[in-house]
ROTORMAR-957841 format. One record per residue (C-alpha): z, y, x; residue number from 0; chain; residue in three letters. Coordinates in Angstrom, 3 decimals. Layout:
BEGIN
NODE;zz;yy;xx;sese;zavex;drendren
NODE;Z;Y;X;NUM;A;ALA
...
***
This chain:
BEGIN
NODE;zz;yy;xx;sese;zavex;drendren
NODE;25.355;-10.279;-48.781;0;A;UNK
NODE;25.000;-13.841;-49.313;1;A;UNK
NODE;24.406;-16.330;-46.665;2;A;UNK
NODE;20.497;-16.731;-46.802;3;A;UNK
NODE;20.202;-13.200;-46.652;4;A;UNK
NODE;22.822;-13.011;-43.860;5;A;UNK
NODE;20.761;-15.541;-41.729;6;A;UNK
NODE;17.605;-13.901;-42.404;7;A;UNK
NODE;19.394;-10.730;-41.022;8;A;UNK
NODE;20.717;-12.084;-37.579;9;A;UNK
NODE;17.037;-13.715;-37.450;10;A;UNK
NODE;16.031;-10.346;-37.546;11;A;UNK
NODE;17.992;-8.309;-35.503;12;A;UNK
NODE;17.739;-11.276;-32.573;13;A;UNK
NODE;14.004;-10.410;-32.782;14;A;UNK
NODE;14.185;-7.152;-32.590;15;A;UNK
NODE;16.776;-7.195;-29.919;16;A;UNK
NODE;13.800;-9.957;-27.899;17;A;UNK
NODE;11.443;-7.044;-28.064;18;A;UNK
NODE;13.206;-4.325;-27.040;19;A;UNK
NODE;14.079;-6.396;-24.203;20;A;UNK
NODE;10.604;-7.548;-23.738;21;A;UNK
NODE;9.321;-3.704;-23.604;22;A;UNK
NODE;12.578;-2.740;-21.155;23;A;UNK
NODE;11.329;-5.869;-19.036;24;A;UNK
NODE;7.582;-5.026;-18.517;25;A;UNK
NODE;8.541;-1.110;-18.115;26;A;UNK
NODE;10.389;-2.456;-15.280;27;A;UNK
NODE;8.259;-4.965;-13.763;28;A;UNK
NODE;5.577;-2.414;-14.393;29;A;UNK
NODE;6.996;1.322;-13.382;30;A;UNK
NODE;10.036;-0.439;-10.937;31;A;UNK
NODE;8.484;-0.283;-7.699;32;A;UNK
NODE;6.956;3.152;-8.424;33;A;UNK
NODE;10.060;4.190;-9.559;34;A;UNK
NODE;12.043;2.278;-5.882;35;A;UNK
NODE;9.317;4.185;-3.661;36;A;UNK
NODE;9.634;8.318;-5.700;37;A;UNK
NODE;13.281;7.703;-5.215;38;A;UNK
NODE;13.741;6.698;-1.833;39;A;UNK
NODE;10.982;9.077;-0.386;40;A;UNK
NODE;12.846;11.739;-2.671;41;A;UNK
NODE;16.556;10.714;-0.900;42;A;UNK
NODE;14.713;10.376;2.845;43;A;UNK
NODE;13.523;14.072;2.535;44;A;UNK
NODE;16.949;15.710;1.152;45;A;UNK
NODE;18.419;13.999;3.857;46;A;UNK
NODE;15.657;15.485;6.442;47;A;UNK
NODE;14.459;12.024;7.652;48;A;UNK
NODE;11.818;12.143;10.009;49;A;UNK
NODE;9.456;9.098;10.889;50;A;UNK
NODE;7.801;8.670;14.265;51;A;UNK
NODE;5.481;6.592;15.058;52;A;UNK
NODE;5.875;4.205;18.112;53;A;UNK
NODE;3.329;5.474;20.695;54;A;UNK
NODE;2.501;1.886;21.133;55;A;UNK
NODE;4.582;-1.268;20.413;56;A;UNK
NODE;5.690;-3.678;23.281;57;A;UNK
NODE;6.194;-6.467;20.800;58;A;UNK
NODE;4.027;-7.617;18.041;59;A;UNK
NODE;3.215;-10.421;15.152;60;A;UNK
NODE;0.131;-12.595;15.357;61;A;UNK
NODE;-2.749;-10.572;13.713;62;A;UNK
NODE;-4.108;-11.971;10.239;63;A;UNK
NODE;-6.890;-13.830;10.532;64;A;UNK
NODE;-9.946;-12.213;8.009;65;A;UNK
NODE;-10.884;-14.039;4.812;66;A;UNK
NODE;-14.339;-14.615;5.853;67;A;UNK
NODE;-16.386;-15.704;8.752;68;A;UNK
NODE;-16.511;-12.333;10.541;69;A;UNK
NODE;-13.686;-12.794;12.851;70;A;UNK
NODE;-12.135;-9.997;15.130;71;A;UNK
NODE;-10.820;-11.368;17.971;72;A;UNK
NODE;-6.963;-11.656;17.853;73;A;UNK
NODE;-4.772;-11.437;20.949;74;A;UNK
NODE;-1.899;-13.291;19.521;75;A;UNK
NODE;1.734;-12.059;20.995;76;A;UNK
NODE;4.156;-14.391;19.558;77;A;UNK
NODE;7.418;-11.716;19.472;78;A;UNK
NODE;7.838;-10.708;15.610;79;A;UNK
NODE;9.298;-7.133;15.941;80;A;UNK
NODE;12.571;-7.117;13.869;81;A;UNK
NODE;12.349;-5.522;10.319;82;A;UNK
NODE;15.464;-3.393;11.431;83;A;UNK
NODE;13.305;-1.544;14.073;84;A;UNK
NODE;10.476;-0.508;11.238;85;A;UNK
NODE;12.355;2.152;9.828;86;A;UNK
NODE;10.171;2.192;6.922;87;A;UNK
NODE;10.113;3.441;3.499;88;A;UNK
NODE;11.244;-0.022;2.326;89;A;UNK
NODE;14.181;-0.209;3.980;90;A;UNK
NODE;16.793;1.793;1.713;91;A;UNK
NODE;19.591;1.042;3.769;92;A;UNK
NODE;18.147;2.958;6.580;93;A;UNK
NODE;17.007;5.516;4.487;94;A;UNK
NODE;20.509;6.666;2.919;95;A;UNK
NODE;22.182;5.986;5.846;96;A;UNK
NODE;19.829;5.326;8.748;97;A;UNK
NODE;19.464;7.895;12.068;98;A;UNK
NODE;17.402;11.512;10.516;99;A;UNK
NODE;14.376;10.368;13.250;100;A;UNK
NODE;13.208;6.725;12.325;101;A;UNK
NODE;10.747;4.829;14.435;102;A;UNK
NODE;7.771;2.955;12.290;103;A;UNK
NODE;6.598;0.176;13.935;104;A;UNK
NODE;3.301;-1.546;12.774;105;A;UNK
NODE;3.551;-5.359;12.024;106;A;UNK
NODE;0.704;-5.520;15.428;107;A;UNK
NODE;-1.258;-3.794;17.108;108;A;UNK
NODE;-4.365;-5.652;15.975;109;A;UNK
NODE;-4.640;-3.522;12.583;110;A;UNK
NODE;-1.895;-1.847;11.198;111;A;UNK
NODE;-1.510;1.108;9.671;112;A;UNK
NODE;1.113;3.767;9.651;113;A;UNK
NODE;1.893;7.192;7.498;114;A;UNK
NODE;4.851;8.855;8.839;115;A;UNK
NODE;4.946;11.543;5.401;116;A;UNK
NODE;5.538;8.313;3.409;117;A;UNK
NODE;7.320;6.004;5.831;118;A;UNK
NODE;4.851;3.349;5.350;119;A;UNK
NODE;3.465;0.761;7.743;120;A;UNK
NODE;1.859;-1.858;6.937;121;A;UNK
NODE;-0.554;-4.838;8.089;122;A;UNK
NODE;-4.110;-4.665;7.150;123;A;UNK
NODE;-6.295;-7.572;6.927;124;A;UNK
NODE;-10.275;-6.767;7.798;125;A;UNK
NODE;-13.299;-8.258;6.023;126;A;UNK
NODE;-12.064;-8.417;2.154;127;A;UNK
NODE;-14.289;-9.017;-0.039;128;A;UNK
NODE;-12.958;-6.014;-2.664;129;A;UNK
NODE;-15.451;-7.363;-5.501;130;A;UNK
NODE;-14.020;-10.830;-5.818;131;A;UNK
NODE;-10.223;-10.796;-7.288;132;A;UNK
NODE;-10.065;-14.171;-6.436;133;A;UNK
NODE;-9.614;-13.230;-2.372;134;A;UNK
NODE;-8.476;-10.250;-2.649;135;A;UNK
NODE;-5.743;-10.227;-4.733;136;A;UNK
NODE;-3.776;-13.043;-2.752;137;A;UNK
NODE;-4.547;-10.837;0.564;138;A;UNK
NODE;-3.028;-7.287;-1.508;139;A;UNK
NODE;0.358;-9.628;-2.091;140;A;UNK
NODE;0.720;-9.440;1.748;141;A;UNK
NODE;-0.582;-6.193;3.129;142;A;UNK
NODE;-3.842;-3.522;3.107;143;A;UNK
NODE;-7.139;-5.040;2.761;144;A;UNK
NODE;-10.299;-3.509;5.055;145;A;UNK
NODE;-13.457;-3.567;2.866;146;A;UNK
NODE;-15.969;-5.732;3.528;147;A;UNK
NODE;-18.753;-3.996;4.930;148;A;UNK
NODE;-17.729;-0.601;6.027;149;A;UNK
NODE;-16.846;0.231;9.585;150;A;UNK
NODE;-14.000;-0.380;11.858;151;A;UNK
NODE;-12.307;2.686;13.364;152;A;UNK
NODE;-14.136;3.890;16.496;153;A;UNK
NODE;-17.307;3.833;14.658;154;A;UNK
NODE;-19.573;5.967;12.644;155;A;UNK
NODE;-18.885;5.301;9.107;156;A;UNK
NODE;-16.296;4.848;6.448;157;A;UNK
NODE;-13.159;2.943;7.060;158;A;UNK
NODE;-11.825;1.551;3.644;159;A;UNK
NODE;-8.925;0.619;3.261;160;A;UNK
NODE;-7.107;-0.513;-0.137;161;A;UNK
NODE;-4.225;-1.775;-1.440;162;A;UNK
NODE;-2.203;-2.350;-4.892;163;A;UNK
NODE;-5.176;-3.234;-7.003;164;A;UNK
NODE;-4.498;-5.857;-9.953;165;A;UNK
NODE;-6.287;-7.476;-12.700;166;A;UNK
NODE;-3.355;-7.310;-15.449;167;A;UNK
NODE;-0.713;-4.575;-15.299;168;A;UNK
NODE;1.922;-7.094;-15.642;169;A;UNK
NODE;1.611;-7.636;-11.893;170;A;UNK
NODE;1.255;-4.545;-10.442;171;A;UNK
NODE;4.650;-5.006;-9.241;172;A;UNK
NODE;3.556;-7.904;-7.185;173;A;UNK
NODE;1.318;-6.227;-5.023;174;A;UNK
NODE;1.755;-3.800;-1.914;175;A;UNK
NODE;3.370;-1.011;-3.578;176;A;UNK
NODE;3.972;1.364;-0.504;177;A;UNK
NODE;0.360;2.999;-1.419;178;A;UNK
NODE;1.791;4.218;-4.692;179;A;UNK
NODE;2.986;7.109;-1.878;180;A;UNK
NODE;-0.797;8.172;-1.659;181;A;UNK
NODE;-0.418;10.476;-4.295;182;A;UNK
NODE;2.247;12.962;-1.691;183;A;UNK
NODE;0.072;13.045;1.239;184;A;UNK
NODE;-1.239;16.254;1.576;185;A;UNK
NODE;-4.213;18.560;4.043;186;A;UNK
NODE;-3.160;17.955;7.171;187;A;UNK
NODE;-0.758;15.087;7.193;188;A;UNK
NODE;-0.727;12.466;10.068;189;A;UNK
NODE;-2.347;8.599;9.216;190;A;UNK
NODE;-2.406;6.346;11.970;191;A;UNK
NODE;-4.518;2.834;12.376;192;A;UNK
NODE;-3.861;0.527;15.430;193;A;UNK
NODE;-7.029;-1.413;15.924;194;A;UNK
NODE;-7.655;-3.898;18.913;195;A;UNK
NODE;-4.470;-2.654;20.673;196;A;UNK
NODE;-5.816;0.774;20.488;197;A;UNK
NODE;-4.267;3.780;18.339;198;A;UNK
NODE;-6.585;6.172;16.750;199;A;UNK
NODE;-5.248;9.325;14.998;200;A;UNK
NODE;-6.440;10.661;11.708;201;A;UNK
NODE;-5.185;14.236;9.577;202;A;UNK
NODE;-6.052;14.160;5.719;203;A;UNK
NODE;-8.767;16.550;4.525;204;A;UNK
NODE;-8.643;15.894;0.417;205;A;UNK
NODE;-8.451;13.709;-2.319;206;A;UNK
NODE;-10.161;12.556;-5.386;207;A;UNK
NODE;-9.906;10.206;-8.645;208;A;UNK
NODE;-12.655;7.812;-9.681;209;A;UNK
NODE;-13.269;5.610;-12.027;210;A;UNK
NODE;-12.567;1.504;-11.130;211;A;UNK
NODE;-16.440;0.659;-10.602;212;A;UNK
NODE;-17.236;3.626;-8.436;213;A;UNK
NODE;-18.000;2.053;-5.108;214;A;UNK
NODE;-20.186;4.542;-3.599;215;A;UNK
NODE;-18.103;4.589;-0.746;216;A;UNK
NODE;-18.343;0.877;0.376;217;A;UNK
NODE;-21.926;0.372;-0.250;218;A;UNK
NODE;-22.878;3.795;1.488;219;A;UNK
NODE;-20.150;3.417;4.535;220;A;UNK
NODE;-22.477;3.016;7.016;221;A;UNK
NODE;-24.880;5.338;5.825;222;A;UNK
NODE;-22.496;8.145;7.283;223;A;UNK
NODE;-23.070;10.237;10.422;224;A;UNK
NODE;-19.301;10.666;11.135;225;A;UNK
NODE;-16.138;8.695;10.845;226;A;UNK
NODE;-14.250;8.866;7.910;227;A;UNK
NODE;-10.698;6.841;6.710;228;A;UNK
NODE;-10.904;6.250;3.163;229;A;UNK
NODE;-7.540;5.132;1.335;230;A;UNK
NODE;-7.433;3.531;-2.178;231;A;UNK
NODE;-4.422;2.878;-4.497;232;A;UNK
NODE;-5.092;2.520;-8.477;233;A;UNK
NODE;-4.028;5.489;-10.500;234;A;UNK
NODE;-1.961;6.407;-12.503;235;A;UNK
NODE;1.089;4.980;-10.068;236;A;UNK
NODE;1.973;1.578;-12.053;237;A;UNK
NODE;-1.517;1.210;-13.892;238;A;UNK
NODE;-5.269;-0.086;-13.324;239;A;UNK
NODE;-7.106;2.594;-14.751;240;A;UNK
NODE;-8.344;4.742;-12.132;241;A;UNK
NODE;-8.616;5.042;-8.559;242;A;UNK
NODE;-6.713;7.670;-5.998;243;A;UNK
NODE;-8.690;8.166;-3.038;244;A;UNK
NODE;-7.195;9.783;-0.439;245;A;UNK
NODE;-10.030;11.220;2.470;246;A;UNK
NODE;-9.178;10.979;6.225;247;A;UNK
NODE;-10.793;12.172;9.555;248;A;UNK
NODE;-10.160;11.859;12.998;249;A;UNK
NODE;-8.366;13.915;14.993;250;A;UNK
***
């Protein structure tokens, strides 16, 4: 091998070597935080973890303000509850070696939501416009968005609630990837919303997959003669091509 075909060769192989790195990368970034959540849900129920939810929390975060001009009311308590106290899904410390009964806290009691079968809680922020990326991508980076336009619990209607929804699947791993869980909950299983320092108490009744541009749901949430929670996480876990919609009612 002579020296302009040696250098050709390590050009080579260093390419190759850039790609397969480059594929091992956005698997990663893609698949990792589905991949975080399967495990450590997997690990919480070998080890017979339980989550309970706090009847109601004595100490809360400021409530999210909503992206638009339809304002709920906050009623600001300044005391951030410590992320040791969650006991969530995203702590892995606490779930390989945490207490078997773990308390989930929501961020406030303003609206929050909390699935013990997953060990999620998270914040949810009300009024999102879910057909403009532009404001509802920044609010999915921080929590569960309410859709614009269909009901608050309490009232006739659907509740819709989304998170983990992306333009490019390069950044699904950026967004709130707790709702990848969606896919385990199950007839029967126990969501809870906080809303305006109240707690209301939902069971799951089904599920179903849609396409992206159904939106039935939203435009016809009011159009309902019953309450109904509606959850939405994209699908396939780690891509934008569907929709999981997971159906809740009140208990």
């Amino acid at each position: 091998m002579n020296k302009s075909e040696f250098i050709r060769f390590l050009i080579l192989r260093t390419i190759g070597n850039f790609l397969v790195l480059f594929a091992v990368f956005g698997i990663l970034a893609t698949f990792g935080p589905a991949i975080y959540y399967e495990v450590a849900l997997h690990v919480a129920q070998a080890r017979g973890v339980r989550y309970v939810v706090a009847a109601m929390p004595s100490h809360n975060t400021p409530p999210p303000l909503p992206p638009t001009n339809q304002q709920i009311t906050p009623s600001p308590i300044p005391t951030p509850v410590p992320q040791e106290q969650a006991g969530n899904i995203n702590n892995f410390a606490q779930v390989l070696a945490g207490p078997q009964e773990q308390i989930l806290v929501p961020p406030n009691t303003q609206f929050s939501i909390v699935i013990p079968k997953i060990g999620a809680s998270s914040v949810v922020y009300p009024n999102v416009d879910a057909s403009n990326p532009n404001i509802f991508l920044p609010i999915l980076k921080k929590g569960v968005a309410h859709a614009k336009g269909t009901v608050f619990p309490g009232m006739k209607g659907n509740i819709y609630l989304f998170a983990h929804s992306t333009d490019n699947f390069w950044d699904v791993g950026r967004y709130n990837a707790v709702f990848y869980l969606l896919k385990d909950l199950q007839k029967g299983d126990e969501i809870v919303i906080f809303f305006q320092n109240k707690r209301y108490n939902y069971y799951v009744t089904g599920s179903k997959i849609v396409d992206p541009s159904d939106v039935s749901y939203i435009v016809n949430a009011k159009n309902q003669t019953k309450s109904q929670l509606i959850l939405q996480t994209c699908w396939p876990p780690g891509t934008t091509w569907q929709r999981l919609l997971v159906f809740a009612s009140p208990k």
